[in-house]
C-alpha positions in Angstrom: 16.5 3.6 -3.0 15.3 6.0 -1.0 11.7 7.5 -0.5 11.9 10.4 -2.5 13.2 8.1 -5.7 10.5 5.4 -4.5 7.5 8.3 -4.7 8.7 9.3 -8.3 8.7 5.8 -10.0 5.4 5.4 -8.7 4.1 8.7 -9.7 5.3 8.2 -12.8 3.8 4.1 -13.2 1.0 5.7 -11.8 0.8 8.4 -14.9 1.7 6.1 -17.7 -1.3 3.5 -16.7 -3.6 5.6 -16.6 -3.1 7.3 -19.8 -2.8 3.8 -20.9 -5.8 1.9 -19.7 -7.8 5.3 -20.5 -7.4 5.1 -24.2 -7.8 1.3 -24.1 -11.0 1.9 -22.2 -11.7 4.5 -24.6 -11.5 2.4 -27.7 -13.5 -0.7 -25.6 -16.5 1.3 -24.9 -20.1 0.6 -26.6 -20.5 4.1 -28.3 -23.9 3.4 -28.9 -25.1 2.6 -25.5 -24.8 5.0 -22.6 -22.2 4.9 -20.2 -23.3 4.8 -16.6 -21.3 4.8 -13.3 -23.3 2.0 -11.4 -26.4 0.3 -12.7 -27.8 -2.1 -9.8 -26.5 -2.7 -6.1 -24.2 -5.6 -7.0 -25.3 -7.5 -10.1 -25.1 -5.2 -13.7 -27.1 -6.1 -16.9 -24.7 -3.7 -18.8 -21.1 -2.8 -18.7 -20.7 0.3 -16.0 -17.2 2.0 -15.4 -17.1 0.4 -11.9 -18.1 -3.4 -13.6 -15.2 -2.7 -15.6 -12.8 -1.3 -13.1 -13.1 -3.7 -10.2 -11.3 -6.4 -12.5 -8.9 -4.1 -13.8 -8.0 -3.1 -10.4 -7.9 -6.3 -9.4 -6.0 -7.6 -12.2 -3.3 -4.5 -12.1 -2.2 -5.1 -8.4 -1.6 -8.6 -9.1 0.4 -8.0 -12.3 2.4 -4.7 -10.9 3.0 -6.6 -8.0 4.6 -9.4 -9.8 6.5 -6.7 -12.2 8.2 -4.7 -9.6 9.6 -7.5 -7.7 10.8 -8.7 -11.1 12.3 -5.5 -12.1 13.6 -4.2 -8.6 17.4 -4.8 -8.5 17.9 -5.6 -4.8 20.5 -7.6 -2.8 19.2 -10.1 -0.9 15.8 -9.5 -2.3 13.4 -12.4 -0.8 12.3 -15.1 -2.8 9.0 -14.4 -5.0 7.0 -17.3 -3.3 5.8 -17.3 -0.9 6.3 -13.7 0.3 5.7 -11.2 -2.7 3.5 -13.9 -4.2 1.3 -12.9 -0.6 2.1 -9.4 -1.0 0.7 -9.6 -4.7 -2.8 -11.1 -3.0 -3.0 -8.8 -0.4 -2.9 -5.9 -2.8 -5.3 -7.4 -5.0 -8.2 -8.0 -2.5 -6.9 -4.5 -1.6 -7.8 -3.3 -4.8 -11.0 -4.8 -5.6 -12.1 -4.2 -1.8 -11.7 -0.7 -2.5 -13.1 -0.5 -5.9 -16.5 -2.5 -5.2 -16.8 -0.5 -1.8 -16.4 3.1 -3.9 -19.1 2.0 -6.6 -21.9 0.3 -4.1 -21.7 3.9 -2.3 -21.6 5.7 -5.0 -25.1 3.6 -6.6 -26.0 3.3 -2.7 -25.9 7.5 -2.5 -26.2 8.9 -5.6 -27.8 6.1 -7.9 -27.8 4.9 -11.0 -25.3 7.9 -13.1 -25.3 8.4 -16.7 -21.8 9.7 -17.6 -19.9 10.8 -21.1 -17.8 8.2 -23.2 -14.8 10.3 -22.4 -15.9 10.6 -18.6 -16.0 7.2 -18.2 -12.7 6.3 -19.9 -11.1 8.8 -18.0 -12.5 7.5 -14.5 -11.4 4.0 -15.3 -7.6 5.7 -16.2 -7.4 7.3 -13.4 -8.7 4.3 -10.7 -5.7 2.1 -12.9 -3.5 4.8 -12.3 -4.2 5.0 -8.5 -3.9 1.6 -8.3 -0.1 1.1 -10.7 1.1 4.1 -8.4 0.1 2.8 -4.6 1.2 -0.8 -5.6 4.3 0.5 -7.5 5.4 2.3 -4.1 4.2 -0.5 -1.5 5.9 -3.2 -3.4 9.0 -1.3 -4.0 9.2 0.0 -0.5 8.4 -3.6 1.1 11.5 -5.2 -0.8 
């Protein structure tokens, strides 16, 4: 495969979870409390997006890692353990290291902000999205 067929799959995992884990965060959200970004520096009374998104990130790299390995059709691809099984860590502290860092500055900088059902569903599609598409290509492209 080369790069241009490596950046399209991903774009396209990328796409499909994140229209995906939108509508399930959609449907998961308490309708009748608001919806805020960030509540506290690190702990949360309350569901936020980022409470929500660091284990979905988190969870996502570890699974797409896995799944790509298992679906890539290579000769002389490495054994799962203990290589991509590392790769599928590395992408998961990755994630979460990214995802925790983005909402303590965001509640650091800007506080605690109250968004719209549909805002927040979208935000946690599209951080899934990012996160399916950059593992996608970095697990394909290592193999």
């Amino acid at each position: 495969m080369n790069n241009k067929h490596l950046l399209t799959g991903a774009l396209v995992n990328g796409a499909l979870n994140a229209v995906i884990n939108g509508l399930i965060n959609w449907f998961t959200l308490d309708k009748e409390h608001p919806a805020y970004l960030t509540q506290d520096s690190i702990s949360s009374s309350q569901h936020t997006v980022f409470s929500g998104a660091v284990p979905l990130a988190v969870s996502l790299a570890f699974i797409l890692t896995s799944i790509a390995y298992l679906t890539t059709k290579k000769p002389g691809k490495p054994a799962y353990f203990p290589r991509v099984f590392v790769l599928a860590l590395k992408h998961s502290v990755f994630a979460f290291g990214l995802v925790a860092i983005a909402g303590l500055l965001i509640q650091r900088f800007l506080g605690q902000i109250e968004v719209s059902h549909v805002i927040a569903a979208t935000l946690a599609g599209i951080i899934a999205g990012l996160v399916a598409g950059i593992v996608d290509y970095e697990t394909k492209k290592q193999l």
